[in-house]
C-alpha positions in Angstrom: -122.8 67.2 100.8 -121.5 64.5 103.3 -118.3 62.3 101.9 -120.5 59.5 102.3 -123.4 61.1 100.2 -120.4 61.6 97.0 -119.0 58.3 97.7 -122.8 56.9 96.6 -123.0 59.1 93.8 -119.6 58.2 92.6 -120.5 54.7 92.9 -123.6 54.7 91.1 -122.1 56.7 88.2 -119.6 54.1 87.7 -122.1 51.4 87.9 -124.0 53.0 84.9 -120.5 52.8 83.0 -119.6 49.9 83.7 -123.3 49.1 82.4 -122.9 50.6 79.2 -119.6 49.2 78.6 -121.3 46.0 79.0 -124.2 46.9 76.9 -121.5 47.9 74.0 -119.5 44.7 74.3 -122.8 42.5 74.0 -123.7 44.1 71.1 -120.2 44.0 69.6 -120.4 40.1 70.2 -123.8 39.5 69.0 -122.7 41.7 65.6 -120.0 39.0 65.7 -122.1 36.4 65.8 -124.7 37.6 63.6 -121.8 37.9 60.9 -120.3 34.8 61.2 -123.9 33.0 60.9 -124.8 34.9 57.6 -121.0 33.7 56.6 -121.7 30.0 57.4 -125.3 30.4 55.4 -123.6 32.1 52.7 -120.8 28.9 52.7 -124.0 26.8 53.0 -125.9 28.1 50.2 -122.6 28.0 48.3 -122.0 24.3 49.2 -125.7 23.0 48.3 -125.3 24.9 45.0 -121.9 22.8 44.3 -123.9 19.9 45.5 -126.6 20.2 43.1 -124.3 21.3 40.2 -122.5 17.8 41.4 -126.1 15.9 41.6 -127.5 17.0 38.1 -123.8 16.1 36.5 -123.7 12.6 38.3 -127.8 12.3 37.0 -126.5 13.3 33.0 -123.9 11.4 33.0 -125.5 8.7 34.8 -128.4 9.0 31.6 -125.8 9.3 29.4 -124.3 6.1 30.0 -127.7 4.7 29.9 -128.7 5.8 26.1 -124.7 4.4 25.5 -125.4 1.0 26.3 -128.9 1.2 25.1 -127.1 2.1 21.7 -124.9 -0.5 22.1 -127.5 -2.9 22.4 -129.5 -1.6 19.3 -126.3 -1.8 17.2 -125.4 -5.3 18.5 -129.2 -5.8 17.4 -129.1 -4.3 14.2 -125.7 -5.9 13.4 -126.8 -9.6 14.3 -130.5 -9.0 12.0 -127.9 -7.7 9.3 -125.7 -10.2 9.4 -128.5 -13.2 9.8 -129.7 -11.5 6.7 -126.1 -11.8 5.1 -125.9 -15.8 6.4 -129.7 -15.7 4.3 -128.6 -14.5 1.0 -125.1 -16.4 0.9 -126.9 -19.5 1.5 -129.8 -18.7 -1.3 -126.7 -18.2 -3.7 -125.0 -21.3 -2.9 -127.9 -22.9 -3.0 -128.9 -21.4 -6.2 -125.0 -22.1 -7.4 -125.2 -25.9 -6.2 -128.7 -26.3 -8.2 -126.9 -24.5 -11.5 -123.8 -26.9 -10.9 -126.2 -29.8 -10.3 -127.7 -29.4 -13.9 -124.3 -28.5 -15.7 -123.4 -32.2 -14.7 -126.5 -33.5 -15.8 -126.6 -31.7 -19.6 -122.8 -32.7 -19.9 -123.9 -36.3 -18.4 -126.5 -36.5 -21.3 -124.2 -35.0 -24.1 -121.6 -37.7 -23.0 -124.0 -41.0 -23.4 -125.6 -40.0 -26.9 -122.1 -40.0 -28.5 -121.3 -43.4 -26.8 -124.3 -45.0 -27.8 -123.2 -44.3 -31.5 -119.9 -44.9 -31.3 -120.5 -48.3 -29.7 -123.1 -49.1 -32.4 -119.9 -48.0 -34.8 -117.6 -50.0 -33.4 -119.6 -53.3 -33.5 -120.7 -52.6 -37.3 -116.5 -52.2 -37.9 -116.3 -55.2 -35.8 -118.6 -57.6 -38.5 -117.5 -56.2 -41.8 -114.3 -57.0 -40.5 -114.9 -60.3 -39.7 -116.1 -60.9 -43.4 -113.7 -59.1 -45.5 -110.7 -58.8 -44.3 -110.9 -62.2 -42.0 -107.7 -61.1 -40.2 -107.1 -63.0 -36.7 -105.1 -62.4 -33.7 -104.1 -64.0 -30.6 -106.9 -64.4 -28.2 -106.8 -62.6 -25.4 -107.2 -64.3 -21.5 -110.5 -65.5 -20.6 -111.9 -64.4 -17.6 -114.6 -66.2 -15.8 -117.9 -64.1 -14.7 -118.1 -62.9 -11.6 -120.2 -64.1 -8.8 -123.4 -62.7 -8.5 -124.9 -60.4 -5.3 -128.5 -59.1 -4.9 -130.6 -57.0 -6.5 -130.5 -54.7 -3.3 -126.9 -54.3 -3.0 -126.3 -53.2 -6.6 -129.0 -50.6 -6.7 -127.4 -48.2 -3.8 -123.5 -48.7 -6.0 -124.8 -48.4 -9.5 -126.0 -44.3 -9.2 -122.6 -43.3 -8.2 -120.9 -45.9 -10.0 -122.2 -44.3 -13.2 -120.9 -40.9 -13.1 -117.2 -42.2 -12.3 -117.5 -45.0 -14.9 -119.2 -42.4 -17.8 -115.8 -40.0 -17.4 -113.4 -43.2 -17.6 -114.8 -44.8 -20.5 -115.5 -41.7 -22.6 -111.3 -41.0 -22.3 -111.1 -44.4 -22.9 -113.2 -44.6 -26.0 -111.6 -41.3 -27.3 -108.2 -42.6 -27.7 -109.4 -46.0 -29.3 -111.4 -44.3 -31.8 -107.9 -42.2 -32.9 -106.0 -45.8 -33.2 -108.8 -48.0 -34.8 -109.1 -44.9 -37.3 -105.2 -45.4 -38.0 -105.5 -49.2 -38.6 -109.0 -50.5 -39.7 -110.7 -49.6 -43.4 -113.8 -47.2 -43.6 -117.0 -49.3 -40.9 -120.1 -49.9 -43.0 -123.7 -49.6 -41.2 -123.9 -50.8 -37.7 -125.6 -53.8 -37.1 -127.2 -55.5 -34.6 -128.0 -58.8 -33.0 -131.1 -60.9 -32.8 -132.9 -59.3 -29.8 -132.0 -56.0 -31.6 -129.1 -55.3 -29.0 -126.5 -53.1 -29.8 -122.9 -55.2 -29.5 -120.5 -54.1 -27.5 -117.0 -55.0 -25.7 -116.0 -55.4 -22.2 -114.4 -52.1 -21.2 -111.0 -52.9 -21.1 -110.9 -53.7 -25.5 -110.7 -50.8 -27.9 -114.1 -50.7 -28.9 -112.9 -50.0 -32.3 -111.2 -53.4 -33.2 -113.4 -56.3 -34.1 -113.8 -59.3 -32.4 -115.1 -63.0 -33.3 -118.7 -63.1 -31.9 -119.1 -65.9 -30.1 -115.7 -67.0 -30.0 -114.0 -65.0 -27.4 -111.4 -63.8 -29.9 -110.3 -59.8 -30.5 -108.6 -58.6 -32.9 -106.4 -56.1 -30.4 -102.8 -56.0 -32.0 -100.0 -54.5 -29.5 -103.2 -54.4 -26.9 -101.3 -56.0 -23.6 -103.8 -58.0 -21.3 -105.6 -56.3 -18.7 -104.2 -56.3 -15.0 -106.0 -58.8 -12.7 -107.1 -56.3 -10.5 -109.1 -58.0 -7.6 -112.7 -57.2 -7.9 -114.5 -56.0 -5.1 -117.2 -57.4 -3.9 -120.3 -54.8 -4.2 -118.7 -54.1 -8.1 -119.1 -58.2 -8.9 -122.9 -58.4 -7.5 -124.3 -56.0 -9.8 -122.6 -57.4 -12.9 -124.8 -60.0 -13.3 -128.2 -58.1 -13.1 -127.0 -55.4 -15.7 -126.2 -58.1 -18.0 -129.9 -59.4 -17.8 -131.7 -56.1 -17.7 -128.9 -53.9 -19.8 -127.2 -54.7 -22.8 -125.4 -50.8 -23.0 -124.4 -50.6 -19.3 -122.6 -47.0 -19.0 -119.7 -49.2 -16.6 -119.2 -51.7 -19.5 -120.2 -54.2 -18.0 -123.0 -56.0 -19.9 -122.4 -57.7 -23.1 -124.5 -58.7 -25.9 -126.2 -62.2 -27.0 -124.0 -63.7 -29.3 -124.7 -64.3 -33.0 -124.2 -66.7 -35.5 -122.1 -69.7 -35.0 -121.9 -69.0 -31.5 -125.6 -68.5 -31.0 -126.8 -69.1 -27.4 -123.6 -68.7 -26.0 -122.7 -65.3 -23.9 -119.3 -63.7 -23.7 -117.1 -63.9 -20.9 -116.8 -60.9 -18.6 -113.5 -59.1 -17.4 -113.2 -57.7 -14.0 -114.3 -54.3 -13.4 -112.1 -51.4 -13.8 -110.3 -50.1 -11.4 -112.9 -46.7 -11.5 -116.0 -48.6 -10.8 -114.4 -50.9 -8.2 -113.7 -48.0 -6.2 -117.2 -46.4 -6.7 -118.7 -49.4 -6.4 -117.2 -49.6 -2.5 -117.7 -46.7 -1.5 -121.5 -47.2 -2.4 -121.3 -50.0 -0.8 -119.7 -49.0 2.3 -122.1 -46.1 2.6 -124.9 -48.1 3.3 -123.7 -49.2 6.9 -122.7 -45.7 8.1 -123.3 -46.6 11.7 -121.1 -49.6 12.0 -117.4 -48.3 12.9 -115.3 -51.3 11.1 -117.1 -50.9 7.6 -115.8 -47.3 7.5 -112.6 -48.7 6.6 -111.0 -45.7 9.2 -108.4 -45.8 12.0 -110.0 -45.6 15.4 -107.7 -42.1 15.6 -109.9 -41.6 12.0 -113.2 -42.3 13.2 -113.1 -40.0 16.6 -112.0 -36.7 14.9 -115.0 -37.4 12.6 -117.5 -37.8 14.9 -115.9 -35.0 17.0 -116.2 -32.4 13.8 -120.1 -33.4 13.3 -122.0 -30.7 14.9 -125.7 -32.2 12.9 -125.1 -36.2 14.5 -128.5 -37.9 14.7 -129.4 -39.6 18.4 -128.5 -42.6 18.7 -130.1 -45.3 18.3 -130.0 -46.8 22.1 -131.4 -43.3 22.9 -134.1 -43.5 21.1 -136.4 -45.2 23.2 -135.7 -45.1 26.8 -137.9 -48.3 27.6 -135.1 -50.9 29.3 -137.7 -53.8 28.6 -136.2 -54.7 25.2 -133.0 -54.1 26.1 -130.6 -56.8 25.9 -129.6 -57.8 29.5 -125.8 -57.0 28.4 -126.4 -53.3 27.7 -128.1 -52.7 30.8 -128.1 -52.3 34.4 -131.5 -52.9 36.0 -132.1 -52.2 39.7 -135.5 -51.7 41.9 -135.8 -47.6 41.4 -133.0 -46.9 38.4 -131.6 -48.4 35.6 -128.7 -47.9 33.1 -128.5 -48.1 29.4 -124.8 -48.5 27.7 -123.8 -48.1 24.4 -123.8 -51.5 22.3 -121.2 -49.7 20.0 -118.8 -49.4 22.3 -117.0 -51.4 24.9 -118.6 -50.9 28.5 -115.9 -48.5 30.3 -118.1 -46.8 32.8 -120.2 -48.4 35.6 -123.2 -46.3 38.3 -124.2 -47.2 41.7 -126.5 -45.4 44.0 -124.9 -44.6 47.0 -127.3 -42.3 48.4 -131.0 -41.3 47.5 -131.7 -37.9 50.0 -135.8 -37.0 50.4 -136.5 -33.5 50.4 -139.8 -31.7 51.0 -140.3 -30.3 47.8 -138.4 -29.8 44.7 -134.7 -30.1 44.7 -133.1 -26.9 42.8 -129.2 -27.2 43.5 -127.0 -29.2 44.5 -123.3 -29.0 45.0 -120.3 -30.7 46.6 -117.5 -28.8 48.5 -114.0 -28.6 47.1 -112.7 -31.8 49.1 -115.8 -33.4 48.0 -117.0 -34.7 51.6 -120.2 -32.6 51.6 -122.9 -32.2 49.8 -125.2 -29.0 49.7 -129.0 -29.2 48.3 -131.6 -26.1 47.7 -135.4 -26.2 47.9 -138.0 -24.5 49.3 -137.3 -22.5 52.0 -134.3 -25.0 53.2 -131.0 -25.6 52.8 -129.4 -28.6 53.8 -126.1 -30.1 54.0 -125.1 -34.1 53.5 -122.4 -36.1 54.3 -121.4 -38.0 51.3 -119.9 -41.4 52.8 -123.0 -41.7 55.5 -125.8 -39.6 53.9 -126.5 -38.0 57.4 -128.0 -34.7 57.5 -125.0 -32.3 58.8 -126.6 -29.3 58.7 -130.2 -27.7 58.1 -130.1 -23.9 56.9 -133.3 -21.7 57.1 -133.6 -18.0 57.5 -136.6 -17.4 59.9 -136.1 -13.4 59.8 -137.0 -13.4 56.2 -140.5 -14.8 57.0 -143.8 -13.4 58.1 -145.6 -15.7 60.2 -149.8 -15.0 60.5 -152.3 -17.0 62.3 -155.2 -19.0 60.7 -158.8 -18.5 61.5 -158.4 -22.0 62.5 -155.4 -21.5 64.8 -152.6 -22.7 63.0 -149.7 -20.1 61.5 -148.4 -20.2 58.2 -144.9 -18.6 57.2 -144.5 -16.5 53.7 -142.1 -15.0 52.6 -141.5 -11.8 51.0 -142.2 -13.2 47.2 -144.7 -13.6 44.8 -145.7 -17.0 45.5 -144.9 -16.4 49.6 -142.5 -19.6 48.6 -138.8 -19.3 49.1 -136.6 -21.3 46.4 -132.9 -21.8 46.8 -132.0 -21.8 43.2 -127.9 -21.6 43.9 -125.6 -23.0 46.4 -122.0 -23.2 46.7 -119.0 -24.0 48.9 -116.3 -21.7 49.9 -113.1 -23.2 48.9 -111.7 -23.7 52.5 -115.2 -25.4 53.3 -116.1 -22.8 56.4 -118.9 -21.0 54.8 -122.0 -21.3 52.4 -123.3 -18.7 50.0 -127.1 -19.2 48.2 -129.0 -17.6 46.1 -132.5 -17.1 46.8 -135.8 -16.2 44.8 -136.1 -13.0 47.1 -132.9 -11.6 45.6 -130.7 -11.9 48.5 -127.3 -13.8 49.0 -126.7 -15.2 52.1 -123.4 -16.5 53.2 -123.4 -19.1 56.1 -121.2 -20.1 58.9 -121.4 -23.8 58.7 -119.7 -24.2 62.1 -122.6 -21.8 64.1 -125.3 -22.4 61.5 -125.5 -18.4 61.4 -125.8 -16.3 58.3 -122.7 -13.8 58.3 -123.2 -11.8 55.3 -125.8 -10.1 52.9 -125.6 -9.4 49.6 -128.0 -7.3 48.7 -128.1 -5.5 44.9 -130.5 -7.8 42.8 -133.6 -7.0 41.6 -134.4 -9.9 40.4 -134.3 -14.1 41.6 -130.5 -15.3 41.4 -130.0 -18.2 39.7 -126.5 -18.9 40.0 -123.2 -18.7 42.5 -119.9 -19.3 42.0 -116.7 -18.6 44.5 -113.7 -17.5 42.8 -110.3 -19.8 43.7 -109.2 -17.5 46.4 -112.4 -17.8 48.9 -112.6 -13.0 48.2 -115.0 -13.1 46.0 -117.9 -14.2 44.5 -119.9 -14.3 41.1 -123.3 -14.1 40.9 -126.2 -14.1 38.0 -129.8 -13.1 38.2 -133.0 -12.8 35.7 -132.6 -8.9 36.4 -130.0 -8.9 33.2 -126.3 -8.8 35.1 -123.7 -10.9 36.3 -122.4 -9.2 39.6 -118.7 -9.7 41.4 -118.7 -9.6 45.0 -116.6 -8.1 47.5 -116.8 -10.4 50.4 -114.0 -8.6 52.6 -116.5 -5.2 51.7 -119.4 -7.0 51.2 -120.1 -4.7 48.1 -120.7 -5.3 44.7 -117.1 -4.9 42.8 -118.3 -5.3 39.2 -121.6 -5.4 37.0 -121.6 -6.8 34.2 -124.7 -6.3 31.9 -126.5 -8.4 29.3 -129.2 -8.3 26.6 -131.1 -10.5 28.7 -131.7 -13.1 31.8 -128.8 -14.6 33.2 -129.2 -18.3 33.9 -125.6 -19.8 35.1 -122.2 -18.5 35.8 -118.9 -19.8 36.4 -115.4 -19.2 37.2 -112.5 -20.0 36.0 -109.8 -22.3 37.6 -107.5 -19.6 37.6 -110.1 -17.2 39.0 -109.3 -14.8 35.6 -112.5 -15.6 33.5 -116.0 -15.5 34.1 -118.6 -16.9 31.7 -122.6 -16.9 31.4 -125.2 -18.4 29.8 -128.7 -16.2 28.9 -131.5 -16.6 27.6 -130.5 -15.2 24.4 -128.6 -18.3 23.4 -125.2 -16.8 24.2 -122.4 -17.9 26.8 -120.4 -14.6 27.3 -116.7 -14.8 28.7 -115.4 -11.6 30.7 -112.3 -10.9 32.3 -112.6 -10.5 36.5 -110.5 -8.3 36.5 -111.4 -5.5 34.3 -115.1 -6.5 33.3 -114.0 -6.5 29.4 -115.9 -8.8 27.4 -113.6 -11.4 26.0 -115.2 -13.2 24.0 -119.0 -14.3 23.4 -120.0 -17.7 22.0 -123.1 -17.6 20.5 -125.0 -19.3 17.3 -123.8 -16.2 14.9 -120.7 -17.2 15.4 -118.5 -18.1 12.1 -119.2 -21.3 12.1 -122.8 -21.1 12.7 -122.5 -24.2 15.2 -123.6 -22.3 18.5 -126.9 -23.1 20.7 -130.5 -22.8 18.8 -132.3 -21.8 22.3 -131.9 -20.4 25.8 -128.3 -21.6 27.5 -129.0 -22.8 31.1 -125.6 -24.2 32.5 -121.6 -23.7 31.9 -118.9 -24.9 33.7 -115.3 -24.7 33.0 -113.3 -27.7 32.8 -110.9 -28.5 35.3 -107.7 -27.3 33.1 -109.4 -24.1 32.4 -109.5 -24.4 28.5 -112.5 -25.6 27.4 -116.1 -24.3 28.5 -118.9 -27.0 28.2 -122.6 -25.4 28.0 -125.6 -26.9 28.0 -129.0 -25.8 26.3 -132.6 -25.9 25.8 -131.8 -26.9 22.3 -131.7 -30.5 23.8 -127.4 -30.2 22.7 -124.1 -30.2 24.8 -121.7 -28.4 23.0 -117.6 -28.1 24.3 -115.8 -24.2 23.5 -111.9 -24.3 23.4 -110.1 -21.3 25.1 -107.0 -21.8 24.2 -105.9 -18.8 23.0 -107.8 -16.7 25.5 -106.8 -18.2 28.7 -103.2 -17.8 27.7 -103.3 -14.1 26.7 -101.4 -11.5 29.0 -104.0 -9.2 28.5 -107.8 -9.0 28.4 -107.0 -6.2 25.5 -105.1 -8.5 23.5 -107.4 -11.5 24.5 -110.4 -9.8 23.3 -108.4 -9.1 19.8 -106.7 -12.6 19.5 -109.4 -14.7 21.0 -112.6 -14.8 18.6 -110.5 -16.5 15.9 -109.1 -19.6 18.3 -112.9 -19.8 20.6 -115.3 -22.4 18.9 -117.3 -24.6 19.3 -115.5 -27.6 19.1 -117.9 -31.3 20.1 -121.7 -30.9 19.9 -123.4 -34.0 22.0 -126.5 -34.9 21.4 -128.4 -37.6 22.5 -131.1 -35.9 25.2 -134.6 -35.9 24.1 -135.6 -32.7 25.8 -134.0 -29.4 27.9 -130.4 -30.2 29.0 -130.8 -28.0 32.2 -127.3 -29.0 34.0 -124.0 -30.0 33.0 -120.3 -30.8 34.9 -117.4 -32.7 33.8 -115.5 -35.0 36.0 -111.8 -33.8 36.9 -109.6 -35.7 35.1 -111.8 -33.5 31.7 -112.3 -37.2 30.5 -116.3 -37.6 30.8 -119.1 -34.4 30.5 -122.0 -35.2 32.5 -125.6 -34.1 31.6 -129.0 -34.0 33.3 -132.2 -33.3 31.2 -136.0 -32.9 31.4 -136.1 -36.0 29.9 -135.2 -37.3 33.4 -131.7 -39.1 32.3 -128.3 -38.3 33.1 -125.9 -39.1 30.5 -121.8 -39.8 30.4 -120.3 -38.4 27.6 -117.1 -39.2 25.9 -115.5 -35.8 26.5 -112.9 -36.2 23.5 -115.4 -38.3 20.7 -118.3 -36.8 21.5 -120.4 -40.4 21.9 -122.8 -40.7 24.8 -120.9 -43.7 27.3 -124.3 -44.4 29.0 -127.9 -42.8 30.2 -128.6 -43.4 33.7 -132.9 -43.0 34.4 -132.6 -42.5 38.5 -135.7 -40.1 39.2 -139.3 -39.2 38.4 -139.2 -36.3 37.3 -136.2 -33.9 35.6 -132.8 -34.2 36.6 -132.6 -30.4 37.5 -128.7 -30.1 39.0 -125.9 -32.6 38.0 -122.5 -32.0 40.0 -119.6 -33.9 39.9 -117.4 -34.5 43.2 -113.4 -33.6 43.1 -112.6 -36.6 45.0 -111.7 -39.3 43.0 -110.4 -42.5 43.9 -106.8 -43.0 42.2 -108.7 -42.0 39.3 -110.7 -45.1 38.5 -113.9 -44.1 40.8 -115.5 -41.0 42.3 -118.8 -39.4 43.4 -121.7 -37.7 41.6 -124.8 -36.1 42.8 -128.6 -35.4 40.8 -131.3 -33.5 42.4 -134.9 -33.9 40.5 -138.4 -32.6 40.4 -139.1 -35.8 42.1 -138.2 -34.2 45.9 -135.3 -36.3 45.8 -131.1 -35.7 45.9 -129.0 -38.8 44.9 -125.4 -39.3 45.3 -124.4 -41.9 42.6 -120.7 -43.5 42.3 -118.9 -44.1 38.9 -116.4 -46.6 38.3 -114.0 -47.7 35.5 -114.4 -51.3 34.6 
C-alpha cells in the first residue's frame, strides 16, 4: 500500500470519529435539553397548582365576605323590625298609661265636686240660722264692683282648663274653712235655698263656712283680712258674667246666688278672680292665637328655640295656596314669568331677581357652580354645557360622540343612541374641580368622565358602576372624587390612578353624596330613608341618620339630596317626605379618630330643625355660605329660603313650569349682603337668580 493510499484511510477513520464524537455530544445536549424542559413543565405544573390553590382561596374568601355582609344586612334588618316592634309596644303602653291617668283625674274630679256641692249647701244653711239666732254682725268687708263682661266665645275655650286648676284651689280652700267655722259657729240646721231653688254660695275668697247678710253685702268673717286686689285679667273677667246667668254653683266661684228676702232683686257684688283662675284663664286665652308671635307672651330668643325644637310644624299658612292673585301686593313680588311670595309674619329680609334664564333641549338634571362661582355647569340629555354667570354666554358645550352609535334611516337621515335602555344619555351629576381646570359627570351609561375645560377633551374614565350615577362630589384637594350610583355603593376615586380607592356599600340605591369641607367625611342619602356618614379615610361608618333613630325625628321616605354646610357641622338633607331636616356633627367632626367618632358620635348626631312648608318631593337642597339661609327646590315647582337657625320658610320663589330638579348656591357673595343662585327644571330651562338683603 502506497503512503498516499494510508494517508486516505487514516483520514477517513478519523472522520468517522470525529462523526461519532459529534453524534455523542448532540445527544448529550438534546438529553440536556430534554431535562431542563420536563423541569420547567414540572415548575409549571407546580406554579398553576399554586395558582389555583391561590384562585379557589381568593373565590372562598371572596364568598365569604359576601354571606358576611349579607348577614350583616339581615341582622341590621331584623334589629330595625325588632326594635320598630319595641317603639310599637312602648307607645301602646303609654298610650294605655295616658288613657288610665286620663280617667284617674276624671273619678278624683267627680269625687271632688259631690263633696263641694254639700258642703256649699252646708255652709249657706249655717249662714241663715245664723243670721236669726245669733244676729251677730261684723265689719263689712270691701265692695268690689263686677267685672266687665267678654263674649260667649272667648269664655268657652278658658273655662275647660280653668276648671281643673280652680276645683284643686278651692277644695284646699274649703277644707281649712270648714276646720275654723267648726271651731267658732254652733251646730248648721238644714240647708236652705233661695227662690229659684239655687243653692247660696260665697265668692271664693270668704270662708264658706261663716254667714253672711243676704242681700246686704255684709260677712260675718272675724280676723278674715281683705282679699289682695289682684288685677284681673282679661279672658278671667269675660266669662264671669255668663256663669253668673247660666250657673249658680260655678266650680271657680264665681257665680253667686239671687238674693233673698229684704234684699230681693238685688245680686251680690263679685270679687276679682283668684289668682289660680287668672292664670288658667290666660293661658286659655292665649292659646287660641298660637300663630301670632306677640300673644305668646315669649322673648324673640323664646320663640326661635321653640319653633326650632318642633319637628310636627304645620305649613304655613302663606304656603298653602301658591296662587299670588290674592296675595296682598306687599307680600309679593310679581314679574312677567316668576313671582315671589314672602312671609307676612316676618319682616321682609331677603329679596330674588332673575339674572339669567338658560334654554336647554330637554330636561335640565344638574346644575352646579365652580368654586369661585364664575361658572355655571348644566346636565341633560346627551349635553353638557357650561355658562358664564355675569353674561350668560355659553362657554363651553360638552358631548361625548364615541359613546354613540350613529345608523341611517330608511329615509336618509341618521339618528345617534347611545348605549342605554332608552338610547338617551342623561347627565344626572356635574361638578367643578376645585382649581376650576377640569369637569367630572356622571352619566346614565355608568361612566364618569372628567373634562379638560381648556381643550374641551375628556381626560379620564371611570369605569366600575353598574348602575346610572347620580351624584359627584370632588374632595377639597382636587385627588379624589366621590361618587354614588343606583347599583347600591358610594365609590372613592383615585384620580392620580384613576382607580376606584374605596366602596362603600348600602342596603339600597344611592341618590346624593357629599363631602365634607375638610375632605374627612362623606355622607349619602338612599332610598331607604337613611343619610349615612363614613370616614374617607378608612371607609368606617360613622354614623347613620335615619328615622329609627332615638328621637324618632328622621325622614318618613326616600332621601334625595345632602350637602354639608360650609363650617362642616351640620348636614342638611332633603326628602321625598316633602321635609328639610338640619343634623349637627358636632361631636363627630371633631373626633381624632373615626374609632372614637363612631363610639362618641351617635349620642351628639340629631336631627336638630325640620322645615316644612313644600307641598310635594323636596328633590334638591344647598345652603348659602355664610350657613345663614337653606335653600330648597321641590316638585311642587317652588324654591324656598329657609331661616337656617328658626326653621321658618323666608320666602317661595315659583320661577319654572315644571319641578325645580337642582338648586345650587354660588360661593361668591357680595360683602355678604348679595350673591348668586342657580335652578334647573323639567321645564328645559336653567336660571341663575340673585338674592339680596334688604
Amino acid at each position: 500500500m502506497s503512503y498516499q493510499q494510508r494517508a486516505i484511510n487514516n483520514s477517513s477513520n478519523n472522520n468517522n470519529s470525529s462523526a461519532a464524537a459529534s453524534r455523542l455530544r448532540l445527544n448529550d445536549l438534546l438529553d440536556s435539553v430534554r431535562k431542563e424542559f420536563d423541569s420547567l413543565s414540572n415548575e409549571t405544573s407546580i406554579y398553576k397548582n399554586h395558582q389555583n390553590e391561590v384562585d379557589l382561596k381568593f373565590n372562598q374568601q371572596n364568598q365569604e365576605l359576601a354571606n358576611i355582609r349579607n348577614t350583616v344586612y339581615e341582622l341590621e334588618m331584623a334589629h330595625r323590625k325588632m326594635k320598630e316592634a319595641y317603639e310599637e309596644e312602648i307607645l301602646r303602653l303609654k298610650q294605655e298609661v295616658e288613657n288610665r291617668d286620663r280617667l284617674i283625674a276624671q273619678q278624683q274630679q267627680q269625687l271632688i265636686e259631690g263633696p263641694q256641692s254639700t258642703n256649699n249647701a252646708n255652709s249657706n244653711n249655717g249662714v241663715n240660722n245664723n243670721n236669726n239666732n245669733n244676729n251677730k254682725y261684723y265689719p263689712p268687708t270691701p265692695q268690689q264692683l263686677p267685672p266687665p263682661q267678654l263674649s260667649q266665645q272667648q269664655q268657652q275655650a278658658a273655662q275647660q282648663q280653668a276648671q281643673q286648676q280652680q276645683h284643686q284651689a278651692q277644695q284646699a280652700q274649703q277644707a281649712q274653712q270648714q276646720q275654723q267655722a267648726n271651731n267658732q259657729l254652733p251646730p248648721l240646721p238644714l240647708s236652705r235655698t233661695s227662690p229659684n231653688g239655687d243653692v247660696q254660695v260665697q265668692p271664693p275668697f270668704n270662708n264658706n263656712n261663716l254667714p253672711k247678710v243676704e242681700g246686704s253685702g255684709q260677712a260675718t268673717a272675724p280676723q278674715l283680712p281683705p282679699p289682695q286686689q289682684l288685677p284681673p285679667h282679661a279672658g278671667a273677667q269675660q266669662q264671669q258674667q255668663p256663669q253668673q246667668q247660666q250657673q249658680p254653683i260655678h266650680p271657680g266661684g264665681h257665680g253667686a246666688g239671687a238674693g233673698a228676702g229684704t234684699g230681693t232683686g238685688a245680686s251680690s257684688q263679685q270679687p276679682p278672680a283668684p289668682e289660680a283662675s287668672q292664670q288658667a284663664a290666660a293661658q286659655a286665652a292665649s292659646s287660641e292665637r298660637p300663630s301670632r308671635r306677640d300673644d305668646q307672651g315669649l322673648s324673640p330668643s323664646s320663640q326661635a328655640l321653640s319653633l326650632r325644637s318642633q319637628h310636627d310644624k304645620e305649613i304655613p299658612p302663606f304656603l298653602q295656596d301658591l296662587d299670588s292673585a290674592p296675595v296682598p301686593s306687599q307680600f309679593k313680588k310679581q314679574a312677567n314669568d316668576y313671582y315671589v311670595l314672602f312671609n307676612p309674619e316676618l319682616p321682609k329680609t331677603i329679596d330674588i331677581d332673575l339674572i339669567h334664564s338658560l334654554d336647554h333641549s330637554s330636561v335640565v338634571c344638574c346644575v352646579r357652580f365652580s368654586k369661585d362661582g364664575h361658572f355655571l355647569a348644566t346636565g341633560c340629555n346627551k349635553v353638557t354645557q357650561v355658562f358664564g354667570v355675569e353674561t350668560g354666554e355659553l362657554v363651553a358645550r360638552l358631548s361625548d360622540d364615541s359613546a354613540s352609535q350613529t345608523t341611517t334611516n330608511s329615509d336618509g337621515t341618521t339618528t345617534t343612541n347611545y348605549q342605554t335602555d332608552s338610547g338617551d344619555l342623561y347627565i344626572r351629576s356635574v361638578c367643578f374641580s376645585p382649581d376650576g381646570k377640569y369637569l367630572a359627570t356622571g352619566a346614565e351609561d355608568k361612566l364618569i368622565r372628567i373634562w379638560d375645560l381648556s381643550t374641551r377633551t375628556i381626560v379620564k374614565v371611570l369605569k366600575g358602576h353598574e348602575q346610572d350615577i347620580y351624584s359627584l362630589d370632588f374632595f377639597p384637594d382636587g385627588s379624589k372624587l366621590v361618587s354614588g350610583s343606583g347599583d347600591r355603593t358610594v365609590r372613592i376615586w383615585d384620580l392620580v390612578s384613576s382607580q376606584c380607592a374605596l366602596t362603600l356599600s348600602i342596603e339600597d340605591g344611592v341618590t346624593t353624596v357629599a363631602v365634607s369641607p375638610d375632605g374627612k367625611l362623606v355622607a349619602a342619602g338612599s332610598l331607604d330613608r337613611t343619610v349615612r356618614v363614613w370616614d374617607a379615610s378608612t371607609g368606617f361608618l360613622v354614623e347613620r341618620l335615619d328615622p329609627e333613630n332615638e328621637n324618632g325625628n328622621g325622614h318618613k321616605d326616600s332621601v334625595y339630596s345632602v350637602t354639608f354646610t360650609h363650617d362642616g357641622r351640620e348636614i342638611a338633607s332633603g326628602s321625598l317626605d316633602r321635609t328639610v331636616k338640619l343634623w349637627a356633627l358636632n361631636k363627630l367632626t371633631n373626633s381624632p379618630s373615626s374609632q372614637e367618632t363612631s363610639a362618641t358620635a351617635r349620642p351628639s348626631s340629631t336631627c336638630e330643625v325640620t322645615y316644612v312648608g313644600h307641598k310635594d318631593f323636596v328633590l334638591s337642597v344647598c345652603t348659602t355660605p355664610d350657613n345663614e339661609f337653606i335653600l330648597s327646590g321641590s316638585k311642587d315647582r317652588g324654591v324656598i329660603i329657609w331661616d337656617k337657625k328658626v326653621g321658618t320658610p323666608l320666602l317661595m320663589l315659583q320661577g319654572h313650569r315644571n319641578s325645580v330638579i337642582s338648586v345650587s348656591v354660588s360661593a361668591l357673595v357680595d360683602n355678604g349682603n348679595s350673591g348668586y343662585f342657580a335652578t334647573g327644571s323639567g321645564d328645559c330651562k336653567a336660571r341663575i337668580w340673585k338674592w339680596t338683603r334688604i
